[in-house]
Structure formats: C-alpha cells, structure tokens
PLY file of the C-alpha trace (Angstrom):
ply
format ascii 1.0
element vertex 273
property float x
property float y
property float z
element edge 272
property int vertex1
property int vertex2
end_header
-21.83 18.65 -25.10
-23.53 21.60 -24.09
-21.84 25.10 -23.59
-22.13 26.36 -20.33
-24.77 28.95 -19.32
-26.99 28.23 -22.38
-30.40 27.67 -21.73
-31.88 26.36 -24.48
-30.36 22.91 -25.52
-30.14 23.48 -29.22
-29.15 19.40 -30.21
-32.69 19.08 -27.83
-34.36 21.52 -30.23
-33.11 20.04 -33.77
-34.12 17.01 -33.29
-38.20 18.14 -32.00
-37.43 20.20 -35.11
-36.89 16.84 -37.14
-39.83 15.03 -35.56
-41.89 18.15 -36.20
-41.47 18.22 -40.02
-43.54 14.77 -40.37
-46.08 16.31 -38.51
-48.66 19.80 -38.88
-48.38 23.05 -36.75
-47.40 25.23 -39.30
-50.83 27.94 -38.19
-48.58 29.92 -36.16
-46.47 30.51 -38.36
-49.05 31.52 -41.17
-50.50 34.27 -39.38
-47.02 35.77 -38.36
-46.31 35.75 -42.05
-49.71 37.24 -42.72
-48.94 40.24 -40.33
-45.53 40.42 -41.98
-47.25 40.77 -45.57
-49.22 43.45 -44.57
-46.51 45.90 -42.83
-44.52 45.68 -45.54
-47.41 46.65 -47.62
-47.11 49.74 -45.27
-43.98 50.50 -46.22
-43.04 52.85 -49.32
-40.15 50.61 -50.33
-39.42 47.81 -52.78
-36.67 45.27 -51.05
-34.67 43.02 -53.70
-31.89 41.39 -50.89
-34.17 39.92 -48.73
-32.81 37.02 -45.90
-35.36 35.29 -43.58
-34.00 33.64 -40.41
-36.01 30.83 -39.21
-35.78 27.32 -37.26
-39.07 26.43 -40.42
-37.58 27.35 -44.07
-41.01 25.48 -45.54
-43.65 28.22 -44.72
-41.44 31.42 -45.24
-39.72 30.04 -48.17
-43.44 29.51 -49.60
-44.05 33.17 -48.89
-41.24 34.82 -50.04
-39.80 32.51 -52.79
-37.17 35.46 -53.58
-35.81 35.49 -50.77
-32.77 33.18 -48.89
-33.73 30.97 -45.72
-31.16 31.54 -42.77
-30.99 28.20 -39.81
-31.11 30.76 -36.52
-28.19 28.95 -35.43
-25.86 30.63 -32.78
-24.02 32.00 -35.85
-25.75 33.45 -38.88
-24.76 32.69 -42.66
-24.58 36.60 -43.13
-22.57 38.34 -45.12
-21.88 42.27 -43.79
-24.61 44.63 -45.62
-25.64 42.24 -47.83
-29.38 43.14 -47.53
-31.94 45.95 -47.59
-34.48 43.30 -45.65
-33.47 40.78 -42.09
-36.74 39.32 -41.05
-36.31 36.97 -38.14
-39.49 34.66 -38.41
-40.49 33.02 -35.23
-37.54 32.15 -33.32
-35.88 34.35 -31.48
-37.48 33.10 -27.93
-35.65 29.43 -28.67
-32.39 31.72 -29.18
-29.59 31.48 -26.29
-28.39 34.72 -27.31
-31.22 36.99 -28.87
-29.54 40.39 -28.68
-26.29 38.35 -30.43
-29.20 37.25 -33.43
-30.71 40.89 -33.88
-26.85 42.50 -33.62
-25.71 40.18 -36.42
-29.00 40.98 -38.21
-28.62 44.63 -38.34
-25.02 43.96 -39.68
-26.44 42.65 -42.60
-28.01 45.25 -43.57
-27.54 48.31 -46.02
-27.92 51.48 -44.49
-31.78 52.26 -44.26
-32.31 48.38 -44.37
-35.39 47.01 -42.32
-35.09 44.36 -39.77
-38.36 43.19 -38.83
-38.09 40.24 -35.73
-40.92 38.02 -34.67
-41.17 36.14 -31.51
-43.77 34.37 -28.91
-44.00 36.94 -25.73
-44.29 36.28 -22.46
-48.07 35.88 -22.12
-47.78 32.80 -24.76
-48.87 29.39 -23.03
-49.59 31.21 -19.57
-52.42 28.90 -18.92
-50.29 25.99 -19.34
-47.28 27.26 -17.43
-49.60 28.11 -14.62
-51.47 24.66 -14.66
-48.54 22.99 -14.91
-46.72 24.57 -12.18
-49.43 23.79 -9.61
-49.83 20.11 -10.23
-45.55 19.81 -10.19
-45.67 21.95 -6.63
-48.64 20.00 -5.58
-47.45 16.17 -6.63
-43.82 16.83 -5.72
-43.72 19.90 -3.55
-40.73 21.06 -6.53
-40.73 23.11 -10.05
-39.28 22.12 -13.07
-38.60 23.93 -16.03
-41.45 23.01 -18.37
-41.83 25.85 -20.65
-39.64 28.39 -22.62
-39.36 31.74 -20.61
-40.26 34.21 -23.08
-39.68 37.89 -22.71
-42.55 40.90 -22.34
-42.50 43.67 -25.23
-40.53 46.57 -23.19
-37.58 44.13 -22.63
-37.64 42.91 -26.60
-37.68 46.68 -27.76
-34.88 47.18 -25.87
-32.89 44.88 -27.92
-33.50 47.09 -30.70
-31.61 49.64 -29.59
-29.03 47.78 -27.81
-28.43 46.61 -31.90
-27.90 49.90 -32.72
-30.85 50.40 -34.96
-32.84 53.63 -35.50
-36.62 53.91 -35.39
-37.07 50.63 -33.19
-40.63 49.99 -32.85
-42.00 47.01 -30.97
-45.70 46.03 -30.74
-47.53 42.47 -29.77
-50.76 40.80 -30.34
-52.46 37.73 -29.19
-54.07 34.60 -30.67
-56.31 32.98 -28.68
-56.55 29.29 -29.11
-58.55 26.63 -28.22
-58.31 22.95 -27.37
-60.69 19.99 -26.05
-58.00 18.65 -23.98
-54.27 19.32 -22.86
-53.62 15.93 -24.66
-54.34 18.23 -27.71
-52.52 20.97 -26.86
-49.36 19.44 -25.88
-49.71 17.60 -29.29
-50.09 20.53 -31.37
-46.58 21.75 -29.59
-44.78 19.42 -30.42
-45.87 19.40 -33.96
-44.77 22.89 -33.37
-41.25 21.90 -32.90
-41.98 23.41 -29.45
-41.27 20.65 -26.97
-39.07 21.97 -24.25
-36.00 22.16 -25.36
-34.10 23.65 -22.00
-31.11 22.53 -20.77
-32.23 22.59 -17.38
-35.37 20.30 -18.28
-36.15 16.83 -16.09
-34.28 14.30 -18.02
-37.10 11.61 -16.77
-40.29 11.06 -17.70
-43.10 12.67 -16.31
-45.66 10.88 -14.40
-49.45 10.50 -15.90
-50.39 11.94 -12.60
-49.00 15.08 -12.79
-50.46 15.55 -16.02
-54.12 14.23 -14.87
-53.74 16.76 -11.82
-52.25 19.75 -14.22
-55.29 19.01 -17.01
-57.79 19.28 -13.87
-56.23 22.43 -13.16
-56.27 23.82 -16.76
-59.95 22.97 -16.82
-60.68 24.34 -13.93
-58.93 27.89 -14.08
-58.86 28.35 -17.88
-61.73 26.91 -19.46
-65.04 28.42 -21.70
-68.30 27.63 -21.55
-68.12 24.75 -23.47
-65.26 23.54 -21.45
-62.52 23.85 -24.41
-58.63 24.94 -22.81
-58.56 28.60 -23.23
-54.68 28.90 -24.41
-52.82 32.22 -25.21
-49.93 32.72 -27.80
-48.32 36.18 -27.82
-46.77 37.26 -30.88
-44.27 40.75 -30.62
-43.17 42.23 -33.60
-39.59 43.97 -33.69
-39.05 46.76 -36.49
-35.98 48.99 -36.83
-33.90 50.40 -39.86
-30.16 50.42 -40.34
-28.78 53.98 -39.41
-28.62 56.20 -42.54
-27.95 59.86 -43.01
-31.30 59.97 -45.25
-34.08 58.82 -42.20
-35.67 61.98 -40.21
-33.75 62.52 -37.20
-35.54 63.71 -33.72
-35.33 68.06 -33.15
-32.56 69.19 -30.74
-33.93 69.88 -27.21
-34.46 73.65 -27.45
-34.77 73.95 -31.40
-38.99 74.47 -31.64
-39.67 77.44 -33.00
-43.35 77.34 -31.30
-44.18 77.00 -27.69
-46.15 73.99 -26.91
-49.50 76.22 -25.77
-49.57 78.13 -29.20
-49.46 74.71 -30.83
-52.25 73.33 -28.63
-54.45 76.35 -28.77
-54.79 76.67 -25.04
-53.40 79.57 -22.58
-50.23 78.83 -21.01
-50.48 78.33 -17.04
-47.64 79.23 -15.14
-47.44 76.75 -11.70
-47.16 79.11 -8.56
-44.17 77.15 -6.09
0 1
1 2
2 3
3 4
4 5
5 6
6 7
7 8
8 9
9 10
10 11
11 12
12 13
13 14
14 15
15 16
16 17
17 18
18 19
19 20
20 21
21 22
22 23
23 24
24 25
25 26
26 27
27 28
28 29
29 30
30 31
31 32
32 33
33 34
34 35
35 36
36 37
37 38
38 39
39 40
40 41
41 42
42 43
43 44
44 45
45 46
46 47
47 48
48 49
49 50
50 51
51 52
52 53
53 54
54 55
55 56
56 57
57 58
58 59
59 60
60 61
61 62
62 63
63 64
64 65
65 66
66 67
67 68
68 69
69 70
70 71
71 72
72 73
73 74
74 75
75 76
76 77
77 78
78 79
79 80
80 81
81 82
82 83
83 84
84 85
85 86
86 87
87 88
88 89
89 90
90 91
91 92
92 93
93 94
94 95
95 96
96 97
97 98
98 99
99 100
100 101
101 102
102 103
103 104
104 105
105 106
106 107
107 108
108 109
109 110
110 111
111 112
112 113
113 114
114 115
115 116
116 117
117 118
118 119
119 120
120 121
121 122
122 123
123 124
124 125
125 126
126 127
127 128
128 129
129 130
130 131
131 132
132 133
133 134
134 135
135 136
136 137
137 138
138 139
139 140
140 141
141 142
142 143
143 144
144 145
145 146
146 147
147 148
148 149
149 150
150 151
151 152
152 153
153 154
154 155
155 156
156 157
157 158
158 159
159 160
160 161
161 162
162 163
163 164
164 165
165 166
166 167
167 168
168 169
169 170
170 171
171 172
172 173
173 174
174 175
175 176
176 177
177 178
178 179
179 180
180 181
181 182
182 183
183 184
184 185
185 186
186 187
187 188
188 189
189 190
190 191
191 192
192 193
193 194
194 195
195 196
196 197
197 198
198 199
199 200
200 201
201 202
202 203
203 204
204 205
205 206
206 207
207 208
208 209
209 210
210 211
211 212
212 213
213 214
214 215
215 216
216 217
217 218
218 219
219 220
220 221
221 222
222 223
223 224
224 225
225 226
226 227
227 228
228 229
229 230
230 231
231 232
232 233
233 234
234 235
235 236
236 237
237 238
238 239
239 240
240 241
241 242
242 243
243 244
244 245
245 246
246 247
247 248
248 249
249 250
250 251
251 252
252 253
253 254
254 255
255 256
256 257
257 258
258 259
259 260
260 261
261 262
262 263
263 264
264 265
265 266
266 267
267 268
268 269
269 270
270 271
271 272
C-alpha cells in the first residue's frame, strides 16, 4: 500500500530498479562519479568514514571500494556522526522526502564532515516532457504524469541550509545526449532504472499513437542536423560541511576595518536625495 501524499511509488521504483540491473545505463552515473573524483581532489582533506547513498551500489561501490553503500530508502542505515564524508549519488530527485534524506545525512556526520548530494535538475529530459505533453493534450485533450518533476538549483540549495549545514554551495551542469529515435531513448531510461515511477502515473498502457505523435514532435522541435533527438540531463551538485567551531565564519555587519572605496581604489560618491 502506498502512504498517502507520496509521490514517487517506491515498490514502482524497486522493481524498474530490478529489471534495470540485467540491463546497461550505468553512463550517467560514471560521469557524476567523475565530477565527484575531482572536487574532492579540490579539497585539502583525507576522509576515512566515508557512506555513499544510492538506489545503484555497483558503480559507486567500484569507485570508492572503502567506502559503505547506503539503499536511499525513506530511512537511512545511519548511525549519528559516524562519518567525516555523506555523498548522496544520484537519487535524491526519486526521493519522496529530499530535505528528510539530506537532514539525516548531515546527522551523520562529524563536525566539519562534507556532504556532497547529486541529483538530475529540472532541465533533465525537457525535450521529452515537452514532446510528450503535446501528443497526450493533442490525442486525449488530458496530461498525465509521465516524467519525474525535478527541482531547479536555487530550490536544491535551499535544502542545504534548511539541513543546517554551513558553507552550502550548489552548482549544475548539463550533458547533452543524443539518440536516433525516442524508441532509444525511452530504452536507455529504463535501463536507467528511470521508468516513471509516480504514484499518480496512468495505470494503463499507453497507446502506440501517442507515442508516434510525441516522436513526430520530438523530431520536429528538438532535433540536429542529422536528425538525432537532442535530449538534456541536468546534473546539480549539493556541497555543505557539518557546523564546526574550526570553519571561517562570515565578519559581523559593521566589523571592516576598511571602507569599501579604499579597498576598490576608486573615490567614494556620495548620492544627492
């Protein structure tokens, strides 16, 4: 039974989890693991207690062989400041409570612990929600919920804070993807594990026509030269550090001890009423 309210049907998203693992679609998750490699690298810290949550152990686990794979169920197998290092690897936009999944993160971490989250934005699969939301209106005069809703960078920062962690930083960047057909793309989703998985999805199947009419669409609006699907995937990264005593704190309005035009090099200008 599902809880009310939720909208992700998580018994839905298991089992395309389950189907997925006999197929590919791991690329995704390569490059976010890639981008995670190399901030760390930025970092001037070593991290020995490191916990990865993630809806794919395979590819992280692969990656950080040290470190202990976390199911992103509603609940997380964490233990109160039990790390110095929470990464959250690609599934926090399948998560019916996100905020509740970053909160429960930054509990598990030592003071000056880094949490670093990373999640599909909202300009991931635009094309297809688009197409696909134009052939439904068209065919059946209706929408349906077809695709995840996925949240912009200004509203996923704000979770940082909201978990009470200092220095929240979040940043995105996009991956643009190909395909010959939609048959192709919709494929290489659910090899994904990214089916829709919403509780408010049609429960029937969907007629070949509205995917004929939706594919004409795609072609139409969001197609190269060489007539390949032009598709987007957004991927926003979430840093912040568990509060600590030791991290440099922001000046006290009032505190400078040079005025801003002495800094600058510039005359100051006083603005007449």
């Amino acid at each position: 039974m599902i809880a009310p309210n939720q909208l992700i049907d998580r018994t839905a998203l298991l089992r395309h989890r389950q189907r997925r693992l006999r197929q590919r679609g791991t690329f995704l998750h390569n490059l976010a693991i890639s981008d995670v490699q190399d901030r760390l690298l930025m970092v001037n810290k070593s991290f020995k207690d490191v916990a990865i949550v993630t809806g794919w152990a395979d590819p992280w686990a692969q990656a950080f062989p040290s470190a202990r794979i976390i199911e992103d169920s509603d609940t997380l197998d964490l233990h109160l400041q039990s790390c110095d290092l929470v990464i959250h690897g690609l599934s926090l936009h399948s998560a019916n409570d996100p905020v509740g999944q970053i909160i429960q993160c930054s509990r598990a971490l030592h003071p000056d612990g880094l949490f670093i989250g990373i999640c599909f934005g909202g300009q991931t699969l635009q094309e297809l929600r688009s197409a696909l939301a134009t052939a439904e209106s068209q065919i059946t005069g209706g929408l349906s919920p077809r695709v995840f809703p996925m949240a912009d960078v200004r509203d996923l920062g704000a979770l940082l804070q909201r978990a009470n962690l200092a220095l929240p930083v979040a940043d995105s960047a996009t991956q643009n993807v190909t395909y010959p057909t939609l048959r192709a793309l919709m494929h290489d989703l659910r090899a994904m594990g990214e089916a829709n998985a919403m509780t408010g999805r049609t429960r029937h199947f969907t007629s070949k026509t509205l995917f004929e009419r939706a594919s004409e669409i795609y072609k139409s609006e969001f197609s190269n030269v060489e007539g390949h699907l032009m598709t987007t995937f957004e991927q926003i990264f979430l840093t912040g550090w568990a509060p600590d005593e030791s991290q440099q704190k922001p000046l006290r309005p009032g505190s400078a001890k040079m005025r801003l035009a002495d800094a600058l090099g510039v005359a100051e200008q006083h603005l007449k009423d």
